[in-house]
C-alpha positions in Angstrom: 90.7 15.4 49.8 91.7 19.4 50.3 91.9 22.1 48.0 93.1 25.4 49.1 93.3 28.9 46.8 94.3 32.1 47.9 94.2 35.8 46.5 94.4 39.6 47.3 92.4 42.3 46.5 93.6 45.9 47.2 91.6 47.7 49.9 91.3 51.8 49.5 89.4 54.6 51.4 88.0 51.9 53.4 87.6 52.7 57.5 88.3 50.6 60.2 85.5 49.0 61.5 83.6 49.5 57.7 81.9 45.7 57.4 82.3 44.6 53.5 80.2 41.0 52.7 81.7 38.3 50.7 79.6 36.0 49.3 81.0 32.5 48.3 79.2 30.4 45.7 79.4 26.8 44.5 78.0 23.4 44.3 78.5 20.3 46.0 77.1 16.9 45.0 77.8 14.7 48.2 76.3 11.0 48.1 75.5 9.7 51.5 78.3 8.6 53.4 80.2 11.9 52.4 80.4 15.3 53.5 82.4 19.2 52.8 83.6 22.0 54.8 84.4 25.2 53.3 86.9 27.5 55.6 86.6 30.7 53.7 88.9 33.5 55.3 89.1 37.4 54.9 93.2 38.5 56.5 92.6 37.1 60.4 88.8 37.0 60.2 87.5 33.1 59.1 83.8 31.1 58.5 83.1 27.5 57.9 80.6 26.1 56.3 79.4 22.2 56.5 77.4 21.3 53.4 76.3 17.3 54.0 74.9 15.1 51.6 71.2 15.5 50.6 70.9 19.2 51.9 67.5 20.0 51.0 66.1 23.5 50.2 63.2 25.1 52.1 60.8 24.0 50.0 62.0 20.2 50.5 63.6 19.8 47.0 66.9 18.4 47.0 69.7 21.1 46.3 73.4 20.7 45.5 74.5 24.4 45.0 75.4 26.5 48.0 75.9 30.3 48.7 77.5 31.2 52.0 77.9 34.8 53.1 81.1 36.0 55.4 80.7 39.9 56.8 84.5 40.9 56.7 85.3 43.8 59.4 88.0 45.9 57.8 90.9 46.0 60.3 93.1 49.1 58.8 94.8 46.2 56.3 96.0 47.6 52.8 94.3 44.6 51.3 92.1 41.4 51.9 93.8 38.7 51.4 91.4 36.2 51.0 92.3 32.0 50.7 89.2 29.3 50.4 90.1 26.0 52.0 87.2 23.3 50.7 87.3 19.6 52.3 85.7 16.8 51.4 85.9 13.3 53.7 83.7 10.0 53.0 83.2 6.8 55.1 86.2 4.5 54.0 83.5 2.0 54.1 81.0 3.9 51.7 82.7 4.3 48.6 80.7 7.5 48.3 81.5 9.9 45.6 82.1 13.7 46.2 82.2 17.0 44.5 83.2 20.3 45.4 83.8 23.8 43.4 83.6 27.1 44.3 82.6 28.8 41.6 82.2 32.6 42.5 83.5 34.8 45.2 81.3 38.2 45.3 81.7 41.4 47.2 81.3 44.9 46.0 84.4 47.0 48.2 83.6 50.4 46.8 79.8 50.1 47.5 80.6 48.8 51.5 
């Protein structure tokens, strides 16, 4: 299954070259046998992200929500048009159930 959103968000006084970070959060509750991508893209500039089932956090505790950071490298564009492309695939054989949401998209323009 694929789900794809898109938006724009003006860009003023901001130099070529200038690096703004997006940040890109969400959760995804994957059962074995399923997996997500997340193609998060800034004008011509892209990022992918592959979240599998049973990512764990650092301390070894089972996490489902995600944050993924894209550094966008202003090209002299009038605005970011920014679109989010989230996959999700399973083993036919699997019957594994899937979940994906974005839930935020952060960045602070003015500040970068």
């Amino acid at each position: 299954m694929t789900r794809v959103f898109s938006f724009s968000i003006p860009l003023k006084n901001v130099e070529t070259g200038q690096e703004i970070p997006f940040f890109v959060q969400g959760i995804a509750q994957l059962e074995n046998g399923s997996n997500a991508h997340l193609v998060f893209t800034v004008n011509e500039q892209s990022t992918t992200a592959y979240l599998p089932p049973g990512s764990k956090d650092d301390d070894g505790a089972l996490r489902d929500g995600f944050v993924h950071q894209m550094n966008y490298k202003a090209t002299g564009a009038a605005e970011a048009k920014v679109t989010v492309f989230l996959l999700v695939n399973r083993d036919s054989k699997s019957g594994a159930g899937a979940y994906l949401n974005v839930s935020t998209i952060d960045t602070d323009i003015t500040k970068h």
